[in-house]
C-alpha positions as a Markdown table, in Angstrom:
| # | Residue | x | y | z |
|---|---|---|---|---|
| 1 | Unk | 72.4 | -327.6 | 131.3 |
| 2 | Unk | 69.0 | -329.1 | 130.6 |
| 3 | Unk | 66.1 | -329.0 | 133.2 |
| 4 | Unk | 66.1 | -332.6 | 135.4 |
| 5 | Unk | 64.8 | -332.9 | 138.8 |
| 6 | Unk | 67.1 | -333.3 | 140.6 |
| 7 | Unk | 65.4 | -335.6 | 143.8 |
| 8 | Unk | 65.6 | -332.3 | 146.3 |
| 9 | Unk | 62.4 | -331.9 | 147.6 |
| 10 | Unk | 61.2 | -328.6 | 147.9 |
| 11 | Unk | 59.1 | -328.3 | 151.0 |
| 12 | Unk | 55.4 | -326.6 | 150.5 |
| 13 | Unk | 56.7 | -326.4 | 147.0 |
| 14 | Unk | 59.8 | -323.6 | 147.7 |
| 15 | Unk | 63.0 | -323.7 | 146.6 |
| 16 | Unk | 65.5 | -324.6 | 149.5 |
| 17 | Unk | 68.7 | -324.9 | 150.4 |
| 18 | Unk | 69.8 | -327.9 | 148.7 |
| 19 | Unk | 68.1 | -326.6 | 144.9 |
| 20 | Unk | 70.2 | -323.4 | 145.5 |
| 21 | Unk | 73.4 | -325.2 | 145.9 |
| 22 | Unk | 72.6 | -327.5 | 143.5 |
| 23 | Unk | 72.3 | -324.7 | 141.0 |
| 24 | Unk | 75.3 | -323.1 | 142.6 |
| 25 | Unk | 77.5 | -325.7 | 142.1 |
| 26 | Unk | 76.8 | -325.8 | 138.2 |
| 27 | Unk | 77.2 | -322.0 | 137.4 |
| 28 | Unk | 80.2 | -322.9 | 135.2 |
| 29 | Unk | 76.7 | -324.1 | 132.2 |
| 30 | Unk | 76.6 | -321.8 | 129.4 |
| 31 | Unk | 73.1 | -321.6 | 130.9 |
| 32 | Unk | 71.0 | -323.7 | 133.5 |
| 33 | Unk | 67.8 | -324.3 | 131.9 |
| 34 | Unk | 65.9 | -325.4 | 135.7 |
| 35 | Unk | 63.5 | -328.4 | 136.6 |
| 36 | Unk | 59.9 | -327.6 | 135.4 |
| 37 | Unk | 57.9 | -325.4 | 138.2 |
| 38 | Unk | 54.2 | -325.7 | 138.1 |
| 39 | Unk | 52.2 | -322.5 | 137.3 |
| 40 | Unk | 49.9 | -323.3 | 140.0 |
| 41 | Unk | 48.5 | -325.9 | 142.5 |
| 42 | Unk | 46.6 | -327.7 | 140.1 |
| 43 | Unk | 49.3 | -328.2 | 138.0 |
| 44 | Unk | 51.9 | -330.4 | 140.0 |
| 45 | Unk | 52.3 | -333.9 | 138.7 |
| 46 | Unk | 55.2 | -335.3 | 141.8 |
| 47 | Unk | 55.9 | -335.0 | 144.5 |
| 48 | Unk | 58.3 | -332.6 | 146.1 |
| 49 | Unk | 58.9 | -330.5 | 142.9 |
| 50 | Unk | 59.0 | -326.9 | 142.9 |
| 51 | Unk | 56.5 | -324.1 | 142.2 |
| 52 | Unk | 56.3 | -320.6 | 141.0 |
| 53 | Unk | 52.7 | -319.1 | 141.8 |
| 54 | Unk | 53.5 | -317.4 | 145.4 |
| 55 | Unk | 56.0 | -315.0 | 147.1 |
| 56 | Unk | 57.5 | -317.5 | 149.3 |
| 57 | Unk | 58.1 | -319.6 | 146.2 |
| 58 | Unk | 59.9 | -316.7 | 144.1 |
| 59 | Unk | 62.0 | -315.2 | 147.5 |
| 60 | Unk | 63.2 | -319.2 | 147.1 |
| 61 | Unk | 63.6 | -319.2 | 143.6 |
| 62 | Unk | 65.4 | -315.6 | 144.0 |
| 63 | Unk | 68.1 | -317.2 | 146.2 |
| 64 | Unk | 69.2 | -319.9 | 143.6 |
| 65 | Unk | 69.4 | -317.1 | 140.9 |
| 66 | Unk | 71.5 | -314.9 | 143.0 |
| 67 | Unk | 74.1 | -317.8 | 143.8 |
| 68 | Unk | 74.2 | -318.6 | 140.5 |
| 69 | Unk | 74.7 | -315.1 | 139.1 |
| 70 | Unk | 77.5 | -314.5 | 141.7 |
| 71 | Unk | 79.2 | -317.5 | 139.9 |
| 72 | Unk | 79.2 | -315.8 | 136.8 |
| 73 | Unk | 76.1 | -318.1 | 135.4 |
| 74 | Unk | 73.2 | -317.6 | 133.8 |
| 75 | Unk | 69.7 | -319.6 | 134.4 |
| 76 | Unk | 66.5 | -320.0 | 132.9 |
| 77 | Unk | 63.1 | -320.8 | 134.6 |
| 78 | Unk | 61.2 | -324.0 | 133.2 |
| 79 | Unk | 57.7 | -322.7 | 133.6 |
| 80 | Unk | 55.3 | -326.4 | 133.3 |
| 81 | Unk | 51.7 | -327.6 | 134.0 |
| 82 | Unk | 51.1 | -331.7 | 134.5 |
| 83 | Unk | 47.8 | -331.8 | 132.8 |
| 84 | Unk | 46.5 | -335.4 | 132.6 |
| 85 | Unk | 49.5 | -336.6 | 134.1 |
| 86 | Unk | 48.9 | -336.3 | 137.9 |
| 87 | Unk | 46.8 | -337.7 | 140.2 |
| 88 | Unk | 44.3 | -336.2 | 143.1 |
| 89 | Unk | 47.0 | -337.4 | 145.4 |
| 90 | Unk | 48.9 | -334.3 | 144.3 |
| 91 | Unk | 46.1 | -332.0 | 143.6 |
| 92 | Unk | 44.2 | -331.6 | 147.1 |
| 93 | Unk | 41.5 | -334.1 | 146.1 |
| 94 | Unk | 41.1 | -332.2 | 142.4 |
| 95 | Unk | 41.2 | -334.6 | 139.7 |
| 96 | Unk | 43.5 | -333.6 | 136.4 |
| 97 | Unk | 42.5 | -332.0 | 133.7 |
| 98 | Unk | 43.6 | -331.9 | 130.4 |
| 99 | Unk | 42.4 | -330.9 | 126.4 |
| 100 | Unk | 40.3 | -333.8 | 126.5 |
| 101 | Unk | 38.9 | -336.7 | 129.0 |
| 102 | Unk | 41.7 | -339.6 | 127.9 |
| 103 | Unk | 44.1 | -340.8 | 130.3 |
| 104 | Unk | 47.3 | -342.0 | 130.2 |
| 105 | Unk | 47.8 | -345.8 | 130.0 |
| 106 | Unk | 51.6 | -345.9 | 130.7 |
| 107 | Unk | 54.2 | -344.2 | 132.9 |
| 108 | Unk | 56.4 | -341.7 | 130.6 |
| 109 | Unk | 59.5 | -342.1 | 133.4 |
| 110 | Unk | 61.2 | -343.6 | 135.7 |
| 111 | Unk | 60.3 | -340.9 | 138.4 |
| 112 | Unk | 56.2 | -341.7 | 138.4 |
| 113 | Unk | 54.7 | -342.7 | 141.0 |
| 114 | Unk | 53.8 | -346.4 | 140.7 |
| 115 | Unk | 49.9 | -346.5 | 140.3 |
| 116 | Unk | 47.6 | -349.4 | 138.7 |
| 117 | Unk | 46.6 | -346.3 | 136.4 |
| 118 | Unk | 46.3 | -342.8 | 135.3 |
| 119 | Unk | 43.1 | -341.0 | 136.7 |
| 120 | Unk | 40.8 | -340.0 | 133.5 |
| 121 | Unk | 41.2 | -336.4 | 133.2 |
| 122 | Unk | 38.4 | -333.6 | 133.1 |
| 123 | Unk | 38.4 | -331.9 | 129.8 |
| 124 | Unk | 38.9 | -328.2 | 130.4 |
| 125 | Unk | 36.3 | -325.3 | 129.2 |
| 126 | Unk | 37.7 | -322.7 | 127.3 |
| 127 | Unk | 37.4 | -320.2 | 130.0 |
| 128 | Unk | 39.5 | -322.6 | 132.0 |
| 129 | Unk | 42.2 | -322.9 | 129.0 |
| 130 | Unk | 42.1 | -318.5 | 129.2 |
| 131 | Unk | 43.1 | -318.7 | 132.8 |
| 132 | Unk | 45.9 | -321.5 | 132.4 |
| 133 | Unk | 47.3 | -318.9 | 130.1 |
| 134 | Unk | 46.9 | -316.6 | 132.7 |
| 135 | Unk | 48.6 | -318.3 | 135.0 |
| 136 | Unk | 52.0 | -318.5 | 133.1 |
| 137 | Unk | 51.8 | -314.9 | 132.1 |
| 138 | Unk | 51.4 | -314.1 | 135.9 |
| 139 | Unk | 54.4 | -316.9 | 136.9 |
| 140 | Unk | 56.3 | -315.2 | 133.7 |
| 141 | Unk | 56.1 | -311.8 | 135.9 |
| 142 | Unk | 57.4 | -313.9 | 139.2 |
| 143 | Unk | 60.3 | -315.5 | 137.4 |
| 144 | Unk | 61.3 | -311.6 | 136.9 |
| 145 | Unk | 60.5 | -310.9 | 140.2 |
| 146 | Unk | 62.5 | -313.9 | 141.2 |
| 147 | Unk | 65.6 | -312.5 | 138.9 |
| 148 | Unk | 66.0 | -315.0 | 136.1 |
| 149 | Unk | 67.1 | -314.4 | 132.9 |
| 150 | Unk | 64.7 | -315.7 | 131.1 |
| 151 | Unk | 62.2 | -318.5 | 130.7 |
| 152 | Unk | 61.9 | -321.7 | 128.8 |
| 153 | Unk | 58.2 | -323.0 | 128.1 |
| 154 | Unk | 57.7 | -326.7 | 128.9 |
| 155 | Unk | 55.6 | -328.0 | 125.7 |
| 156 | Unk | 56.6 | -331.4 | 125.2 |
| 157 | Unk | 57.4 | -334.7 | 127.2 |
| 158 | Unk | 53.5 | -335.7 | 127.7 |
| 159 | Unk | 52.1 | -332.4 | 129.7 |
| 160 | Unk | 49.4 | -330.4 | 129.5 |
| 161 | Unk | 50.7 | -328.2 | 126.1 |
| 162 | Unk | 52.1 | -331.1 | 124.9 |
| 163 | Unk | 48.5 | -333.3 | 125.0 |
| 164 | Unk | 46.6 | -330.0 | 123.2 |
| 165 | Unk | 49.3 | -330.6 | 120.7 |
| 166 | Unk | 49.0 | -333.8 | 119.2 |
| 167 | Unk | 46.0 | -335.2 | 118.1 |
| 168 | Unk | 46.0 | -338.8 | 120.0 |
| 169 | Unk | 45.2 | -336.6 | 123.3 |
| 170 | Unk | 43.6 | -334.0 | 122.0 |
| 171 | Unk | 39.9 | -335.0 | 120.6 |
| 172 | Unk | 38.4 | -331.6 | 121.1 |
| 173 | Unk | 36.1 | -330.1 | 118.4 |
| 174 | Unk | 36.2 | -326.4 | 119.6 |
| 175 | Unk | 38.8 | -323.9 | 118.9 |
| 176 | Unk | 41.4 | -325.0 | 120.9 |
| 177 | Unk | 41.0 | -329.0 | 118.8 |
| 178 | Unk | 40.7 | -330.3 | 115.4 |
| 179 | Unk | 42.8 | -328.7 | 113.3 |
| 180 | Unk | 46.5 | -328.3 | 113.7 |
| 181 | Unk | 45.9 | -324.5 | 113.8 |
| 182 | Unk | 43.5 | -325.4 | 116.6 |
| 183 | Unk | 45.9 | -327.7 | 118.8 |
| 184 | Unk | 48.3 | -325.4 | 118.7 |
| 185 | Unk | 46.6 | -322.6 | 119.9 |
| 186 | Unk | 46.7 | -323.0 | 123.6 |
| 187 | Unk | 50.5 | -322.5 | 123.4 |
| 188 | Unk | 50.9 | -319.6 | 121.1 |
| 189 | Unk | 48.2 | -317.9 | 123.6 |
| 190 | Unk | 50.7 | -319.1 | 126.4 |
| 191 | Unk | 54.2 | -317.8 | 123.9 |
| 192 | Unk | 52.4 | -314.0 | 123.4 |
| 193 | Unk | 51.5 | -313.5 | 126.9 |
| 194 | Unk | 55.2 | -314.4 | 128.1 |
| 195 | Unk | 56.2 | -312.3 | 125.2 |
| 196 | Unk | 54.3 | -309.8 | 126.8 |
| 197 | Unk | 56.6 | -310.0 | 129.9 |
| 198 | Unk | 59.7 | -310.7 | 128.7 |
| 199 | Unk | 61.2 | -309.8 | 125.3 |
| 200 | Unk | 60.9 | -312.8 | 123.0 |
| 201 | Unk | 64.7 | -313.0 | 122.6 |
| 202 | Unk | 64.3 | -313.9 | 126.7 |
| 203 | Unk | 62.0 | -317.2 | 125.8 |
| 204 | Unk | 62.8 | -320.6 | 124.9 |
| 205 | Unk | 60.5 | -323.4 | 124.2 |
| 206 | Unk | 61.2 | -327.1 | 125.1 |
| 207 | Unk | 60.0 | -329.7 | 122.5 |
| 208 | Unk | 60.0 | -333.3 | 122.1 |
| 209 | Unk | 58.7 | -333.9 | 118.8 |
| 210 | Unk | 59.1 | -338.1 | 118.2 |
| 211 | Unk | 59.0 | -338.5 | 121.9 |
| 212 | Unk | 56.1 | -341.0 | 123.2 |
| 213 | Unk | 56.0 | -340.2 | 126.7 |
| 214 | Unk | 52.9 | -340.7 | 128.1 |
| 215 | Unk | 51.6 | -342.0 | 125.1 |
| 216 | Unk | 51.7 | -339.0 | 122.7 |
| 217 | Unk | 51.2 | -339.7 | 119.4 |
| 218 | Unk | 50.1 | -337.3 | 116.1 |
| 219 | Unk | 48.6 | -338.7 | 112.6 |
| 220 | Unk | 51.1 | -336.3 | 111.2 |
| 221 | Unk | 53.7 | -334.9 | 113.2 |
| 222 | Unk | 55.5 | -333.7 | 110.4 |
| 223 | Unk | 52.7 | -330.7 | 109.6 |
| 224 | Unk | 52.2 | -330.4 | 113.6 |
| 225 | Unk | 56.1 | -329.9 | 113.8 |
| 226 | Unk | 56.4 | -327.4 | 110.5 |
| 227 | Unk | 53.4 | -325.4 | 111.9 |
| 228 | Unk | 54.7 | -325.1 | 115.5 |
| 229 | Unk | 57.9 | -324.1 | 114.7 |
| 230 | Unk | 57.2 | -321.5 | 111.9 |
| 231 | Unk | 54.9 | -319.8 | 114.6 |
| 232 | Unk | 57.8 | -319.7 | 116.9 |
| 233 | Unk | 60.2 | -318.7 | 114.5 |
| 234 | Unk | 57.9 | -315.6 | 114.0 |
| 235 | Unk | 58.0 | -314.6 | 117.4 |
| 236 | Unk | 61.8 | -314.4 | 117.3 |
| 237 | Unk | 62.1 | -316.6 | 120.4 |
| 238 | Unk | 65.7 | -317.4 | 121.7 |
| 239 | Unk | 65.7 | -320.4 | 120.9 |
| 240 | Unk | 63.9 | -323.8 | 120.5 |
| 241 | Unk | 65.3 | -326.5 | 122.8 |
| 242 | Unk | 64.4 | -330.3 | 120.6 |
| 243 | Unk | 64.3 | -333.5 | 122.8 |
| 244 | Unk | 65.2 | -336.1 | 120.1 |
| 245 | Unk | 67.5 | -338.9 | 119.6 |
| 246 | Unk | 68.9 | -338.2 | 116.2 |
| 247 | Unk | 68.0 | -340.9 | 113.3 |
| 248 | Unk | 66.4 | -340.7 | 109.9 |
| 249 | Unk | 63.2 | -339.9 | 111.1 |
| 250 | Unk | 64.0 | -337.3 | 113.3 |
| 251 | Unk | 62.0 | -334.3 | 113.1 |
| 252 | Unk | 64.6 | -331.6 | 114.3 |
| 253 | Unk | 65.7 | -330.6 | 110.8 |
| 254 | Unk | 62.0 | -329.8 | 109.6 |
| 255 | Unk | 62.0 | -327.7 | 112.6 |
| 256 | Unk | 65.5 | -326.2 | 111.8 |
| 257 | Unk | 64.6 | -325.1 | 108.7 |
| 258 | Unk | 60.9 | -323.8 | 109.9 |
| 259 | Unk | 61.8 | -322.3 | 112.5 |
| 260 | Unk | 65.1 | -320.1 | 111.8 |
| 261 | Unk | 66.9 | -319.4 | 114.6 |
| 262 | Unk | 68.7 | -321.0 | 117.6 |
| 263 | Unk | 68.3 | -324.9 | 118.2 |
| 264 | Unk | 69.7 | -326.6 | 121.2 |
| 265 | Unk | 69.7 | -330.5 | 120.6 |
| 266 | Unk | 69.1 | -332.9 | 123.5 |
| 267 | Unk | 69.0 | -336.3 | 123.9 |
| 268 | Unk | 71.8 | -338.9 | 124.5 |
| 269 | Unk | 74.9 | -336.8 | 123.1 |
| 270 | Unk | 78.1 | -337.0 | 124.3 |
| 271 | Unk | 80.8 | -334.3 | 123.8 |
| 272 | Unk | 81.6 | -336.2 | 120.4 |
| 273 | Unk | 78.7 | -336.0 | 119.2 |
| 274 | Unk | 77.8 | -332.7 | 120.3 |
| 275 | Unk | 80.5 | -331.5 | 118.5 |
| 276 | Unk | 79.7 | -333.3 | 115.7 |
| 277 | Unk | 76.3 | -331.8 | 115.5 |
| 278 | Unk | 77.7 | -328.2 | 116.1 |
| 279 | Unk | 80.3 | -328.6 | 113.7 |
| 280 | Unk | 77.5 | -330.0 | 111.1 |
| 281 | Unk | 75.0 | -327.1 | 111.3 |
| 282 | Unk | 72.7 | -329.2 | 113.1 |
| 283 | Unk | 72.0 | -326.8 | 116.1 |
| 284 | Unk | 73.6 | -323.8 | 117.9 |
| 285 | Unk | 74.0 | -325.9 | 121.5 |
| 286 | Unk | 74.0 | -329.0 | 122.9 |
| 287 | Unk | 72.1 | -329.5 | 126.3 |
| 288 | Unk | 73.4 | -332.3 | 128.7 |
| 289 | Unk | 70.8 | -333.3 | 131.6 |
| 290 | Unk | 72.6 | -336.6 | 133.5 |
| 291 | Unk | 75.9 | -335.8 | 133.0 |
| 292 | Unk | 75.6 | -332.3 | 134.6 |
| 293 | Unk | 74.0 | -334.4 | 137.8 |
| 294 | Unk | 76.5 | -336.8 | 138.1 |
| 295 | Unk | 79.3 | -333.8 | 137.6 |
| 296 | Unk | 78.8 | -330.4 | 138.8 |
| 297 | Unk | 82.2 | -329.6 | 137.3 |
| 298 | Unk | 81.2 | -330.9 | 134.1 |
| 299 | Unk | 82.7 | -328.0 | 131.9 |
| 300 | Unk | 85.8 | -328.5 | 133.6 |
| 301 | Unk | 86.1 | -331.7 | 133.1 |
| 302 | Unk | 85.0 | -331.7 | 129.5 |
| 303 | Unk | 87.6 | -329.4 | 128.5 |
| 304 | Unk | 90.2 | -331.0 | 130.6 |
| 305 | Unk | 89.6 | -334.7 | 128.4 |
| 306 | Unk | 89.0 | -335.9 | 131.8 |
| 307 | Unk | 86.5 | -338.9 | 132.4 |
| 308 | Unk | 83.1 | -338.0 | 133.9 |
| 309 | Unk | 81.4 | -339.4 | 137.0 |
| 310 | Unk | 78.3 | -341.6 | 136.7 |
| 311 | Unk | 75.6 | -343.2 | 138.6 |
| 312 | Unk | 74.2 | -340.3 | 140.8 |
| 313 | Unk | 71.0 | -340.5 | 142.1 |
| 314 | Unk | 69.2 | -338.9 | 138.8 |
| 315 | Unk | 65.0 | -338.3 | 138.0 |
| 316 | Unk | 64.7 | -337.9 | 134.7 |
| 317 | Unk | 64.1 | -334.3 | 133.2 |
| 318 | Unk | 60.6 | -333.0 | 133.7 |
């Protein structure tokens, strides 16, 4: 089940009620993969989304996990910063920072805010960068705390590790900037200190490689892509989860082959093409976001031929 919000607000930023049954109902997933939780305060981009940086938030979080474990499921933490893509609103006056002081000039989805425009971010010091890093590693430890089975790190769709990645948001001319080496940095520091908490074969990573969200864009995404996904497949990570509808420039075989291990594909499959694409070597797993929304009893249905529901009221994955 790939991460989308799924329009529950959590109050003060705790999982309630309504995100543990949501979860609940969808233990049947070969593995929930959750909405993106912020690593800390300054790191929220909407509204009502969840957090992982305090007790009360993993005692929530702890709840979902144990409903969905008693259904025999399995579930992964989405561990996310915004970056650029907030607003003071959201941020207790604070304005957003990211890898360099561009802003965004278009909404990335249908779940922003509407706003004239995107606040100018504050370019982050490196010391600041070291403590973001620190801040996953310590809502790594929580999501352990909180009884997950592992993590998935949230580096594409136009957030914070996303923008250090690609070279349109990321103008910086220190160590974390310039180079690909450089831009990829910040979330290899972010990989090893998760590795440090979990074992790597407990860690996922979410790309999105040819999406523009947000207004990501790379001179070469090709290298970018090669390089991040050799460094992964280093780490032995579980697996990395690609956001890409398929085409002839899609980059998810360069990071198939880089890489090495598990892909899960995502992005407008059905279960024909998903079988298509596991049947063709093209990943290990297919990840469905809307049609898990719209039909808790998805797996049921799919292997049943029956027809699935549609139309529920749906955010798109963050």
């Amino acid at each position: 089940m790939a991460p989308s919000a799924s329009l529950r607000p959590a109050q003060g930023r705790v999982p309630g009620d309504a995100l543990r049954a949501y979860y609940a109902q969808r233990a049947a997933a070969g593995l929930i993969v959750t909405e993106a939780a912020s690593v800390s305060p300054l790191g929220v981009g909407y509204p009502g989304m969840p957090g992982i940086w305090n007790s009360a938030q993993v005692q929530g979080w702890r709840r979902v996990t144990e409903a969905v474990h008693d259904r025999g499921g399995k579930i992964f933490l989405r561990l996310w910063h915004a970056g650029r893509v907030s607003d003071p609103e959201y941020l207790l006056g604070e304005m957003p920072v990211g890898p360099s002081a561009i802003a965004c000039t278009r909404a990335g989805t249908a779940y922003d805010t509407p706003r004239e425009a995107y606040v100018v971010p504050r370019c982050l010091h490196p010391d600041e960068i070291r403590q973001i890093v620190a801040e996953f590693d310590q809502a790594a430890r929580y999501a352990r705390l909180a009884e997950f089975d592992g993590i998935e790190i949230h580096a594409g769709d136009g957030y914070l590790i996303d923008q250090f990645l690609h070279d349109g948001s990321n103008r910086r001319q220190d160590e974390y900037g310039g180079s690909v080496v450089n831009r990829c940095r910040f979330l290899l520091e972010v990989i090893d200190a998760c590795i440090g908490v979990w074992s790597p074969g407990r860690i996922g990573v979410h790309l999105s490689p040819r999406g523009d969200r947000y207004d990501m864009c790379d001179s070469n995404p090709v290298a970018l892509y090669q390089f991040v996904a050799r460094a992964l497949g280093m780490r032995r990570l579980a697996f990395i989860c690609v956001r890409e509808h398929q085409g002839d420039d899609a980059l998810t075989p360069v990071i198939r082959q880089a890489f090495g291990g598990a892909l899960v594909l995502n992005e407008g499959y059905d279960i024909s093409l998903a079988q298509q694409a596991i049947e063709t070597g093209c990943g290990e797993a297919v990840a469905f976001g809307r049609a898990f929304v719209d039909n808790p009893d998805l797996v049921q249905r799919l292997e049943a031929g029956m027809a699935l529901r549609s139309g529920a009221e749906l955010a798109p994955a963050v």
